[in-house]
PAZAPA-4460 file (N, C-alpha, C; in steps of 0.05 Angstrom, whole numbers, plus 32768, in hexadecimal, padded with zeros to 4 digits):
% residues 77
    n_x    n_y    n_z   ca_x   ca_y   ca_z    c_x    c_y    c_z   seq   type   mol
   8816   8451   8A22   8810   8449   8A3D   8827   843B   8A4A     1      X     A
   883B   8430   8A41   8856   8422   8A47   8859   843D   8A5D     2      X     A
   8862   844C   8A4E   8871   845F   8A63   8861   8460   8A7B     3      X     A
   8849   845D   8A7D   8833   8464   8A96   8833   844B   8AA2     4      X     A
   8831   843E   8A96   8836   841B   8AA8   8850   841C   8AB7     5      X     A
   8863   8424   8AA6   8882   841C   8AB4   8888   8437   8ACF     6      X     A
   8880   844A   8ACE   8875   8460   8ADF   886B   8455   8AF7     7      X     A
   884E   8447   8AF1   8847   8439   8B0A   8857   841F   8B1A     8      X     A
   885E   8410   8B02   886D   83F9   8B14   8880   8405   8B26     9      X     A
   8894   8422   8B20   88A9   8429   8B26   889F   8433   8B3F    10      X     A
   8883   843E   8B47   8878   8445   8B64   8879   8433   8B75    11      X     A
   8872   841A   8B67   886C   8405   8B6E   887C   83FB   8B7D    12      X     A
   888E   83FC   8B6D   88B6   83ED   8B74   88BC   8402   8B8F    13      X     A
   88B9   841D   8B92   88BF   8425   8BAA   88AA   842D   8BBB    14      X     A
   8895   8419   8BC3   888C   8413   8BCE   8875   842C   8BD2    15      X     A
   886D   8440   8BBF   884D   844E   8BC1   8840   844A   8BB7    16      X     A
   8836   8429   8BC3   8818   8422   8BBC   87FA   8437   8BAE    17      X     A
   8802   8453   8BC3   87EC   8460   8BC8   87E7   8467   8BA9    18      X     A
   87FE   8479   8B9D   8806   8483   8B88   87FB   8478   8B6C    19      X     A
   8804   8459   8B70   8807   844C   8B5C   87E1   8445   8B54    20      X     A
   87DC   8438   8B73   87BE   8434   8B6F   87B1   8447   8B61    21      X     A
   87A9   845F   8B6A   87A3   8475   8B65   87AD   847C   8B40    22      X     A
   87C3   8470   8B30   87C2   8476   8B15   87B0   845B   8B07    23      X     A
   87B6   8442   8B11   87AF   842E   8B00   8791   842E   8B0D    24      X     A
   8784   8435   8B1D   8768   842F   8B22   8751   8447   8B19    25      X     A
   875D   8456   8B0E   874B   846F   8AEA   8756   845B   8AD4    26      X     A
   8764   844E   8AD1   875D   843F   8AB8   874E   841D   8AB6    27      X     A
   8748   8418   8A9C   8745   83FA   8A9A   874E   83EF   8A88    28      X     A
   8764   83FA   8A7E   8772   83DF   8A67   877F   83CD   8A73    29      X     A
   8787   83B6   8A5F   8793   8398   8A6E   87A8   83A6   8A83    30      X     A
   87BA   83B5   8A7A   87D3   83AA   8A8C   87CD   83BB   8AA8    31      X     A
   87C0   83D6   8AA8   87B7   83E9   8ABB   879C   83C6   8ACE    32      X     A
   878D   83B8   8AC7   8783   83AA   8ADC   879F   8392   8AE6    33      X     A
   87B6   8389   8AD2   87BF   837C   8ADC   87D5   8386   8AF5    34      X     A
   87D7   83A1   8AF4   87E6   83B1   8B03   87D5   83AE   8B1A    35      X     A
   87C5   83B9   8B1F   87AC   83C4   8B2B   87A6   83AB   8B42    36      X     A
   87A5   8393   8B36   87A2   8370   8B3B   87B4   8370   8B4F    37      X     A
   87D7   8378   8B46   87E9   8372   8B4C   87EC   838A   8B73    38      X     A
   87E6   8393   8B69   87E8   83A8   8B86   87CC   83A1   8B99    39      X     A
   87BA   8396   8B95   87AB   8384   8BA5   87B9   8373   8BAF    40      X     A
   87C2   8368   8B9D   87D0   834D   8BA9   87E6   8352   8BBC    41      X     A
   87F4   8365   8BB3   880D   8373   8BC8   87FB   8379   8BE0    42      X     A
   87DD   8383   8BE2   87DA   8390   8BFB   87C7   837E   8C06    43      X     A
   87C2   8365   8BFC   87B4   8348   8C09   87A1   8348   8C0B    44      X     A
   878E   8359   8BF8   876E   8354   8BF0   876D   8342   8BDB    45      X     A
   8773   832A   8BDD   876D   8319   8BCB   8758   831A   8BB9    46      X     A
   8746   831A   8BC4   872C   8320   8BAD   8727   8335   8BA5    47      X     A
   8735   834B   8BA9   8729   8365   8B9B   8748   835B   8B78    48      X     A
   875F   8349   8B87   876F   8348   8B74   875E   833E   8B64    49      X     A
   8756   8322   8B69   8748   830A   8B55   8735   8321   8B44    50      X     A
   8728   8337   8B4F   8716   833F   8B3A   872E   834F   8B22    51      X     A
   873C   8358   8B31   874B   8371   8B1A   875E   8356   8B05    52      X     A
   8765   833E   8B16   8766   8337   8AFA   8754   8326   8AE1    53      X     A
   8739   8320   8AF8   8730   8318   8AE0   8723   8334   8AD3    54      X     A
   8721   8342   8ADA   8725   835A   8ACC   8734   835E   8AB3    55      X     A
   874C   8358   8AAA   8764   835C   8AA2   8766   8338   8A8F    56      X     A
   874D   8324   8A90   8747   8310   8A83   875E   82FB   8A8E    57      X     A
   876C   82FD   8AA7   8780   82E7   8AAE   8770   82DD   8AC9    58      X     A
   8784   82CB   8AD3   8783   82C3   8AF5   879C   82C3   8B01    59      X     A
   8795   82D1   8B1C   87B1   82D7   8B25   87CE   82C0   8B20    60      X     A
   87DF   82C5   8B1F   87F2   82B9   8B1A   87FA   82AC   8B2E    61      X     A
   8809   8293   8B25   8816   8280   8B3B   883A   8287   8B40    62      X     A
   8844   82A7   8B44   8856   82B7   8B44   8854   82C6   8B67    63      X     A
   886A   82C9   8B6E   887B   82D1   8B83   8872   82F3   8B7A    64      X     A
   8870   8304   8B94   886A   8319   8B85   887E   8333   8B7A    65      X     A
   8891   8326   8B81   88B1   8338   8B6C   88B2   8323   8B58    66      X     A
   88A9   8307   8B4C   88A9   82FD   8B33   889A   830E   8B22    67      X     A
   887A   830E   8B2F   8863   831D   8B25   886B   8337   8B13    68      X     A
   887B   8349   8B35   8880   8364   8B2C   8896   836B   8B09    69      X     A
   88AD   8355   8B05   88BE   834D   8B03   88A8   8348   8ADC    70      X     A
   889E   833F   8AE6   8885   832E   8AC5   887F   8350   8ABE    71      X     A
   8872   835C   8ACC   8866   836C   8AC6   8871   8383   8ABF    72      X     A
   8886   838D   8AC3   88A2   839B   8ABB   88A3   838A   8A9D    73      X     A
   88A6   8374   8A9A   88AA   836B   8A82   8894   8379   8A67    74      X     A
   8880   836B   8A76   8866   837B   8A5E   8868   838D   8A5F    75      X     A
   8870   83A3   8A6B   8870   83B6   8A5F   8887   83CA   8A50    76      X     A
   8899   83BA   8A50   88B6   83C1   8A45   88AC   83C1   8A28    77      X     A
***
């Protein structure tokens, strides 16, 4: 799933939201809701974020959202 995570962030990074939503929102493992969390948050539905990550068993992060993006590139390296 690395490869499919790093796939989406990489939509992500050039900016097709549409794309990206559309792969991580057919799945539900951790990092697919923390993705998922993360592109709410980029598109300023706060609460649909808060659910995908407590979805994903966190709370949104106290991160800048290229720190965020930046974390999340990490996990999945």
């Amino acid at each position: 799933m690395a490869s499919d995570d790093t796939q989406v962030l990489d939509l992500i990074k050039a900016g097709d939201w549409h794309r990206a939503h559309d792969i991580v929102q057919s799945r539900s493992d951790t990092k697919a809701c923390l993705i998922h969390a993360y592109l709410h948050r980029v598109e300023g539905d706060l609460s649909n974020a808060r659910y995908w990550y407590r979805r994903a068993g966190t709370t949104p992060p106290n991160l800048t959202l290229e720190d965020e993006l930046n974390r999340l590139y990490e996990t999945v390296s």
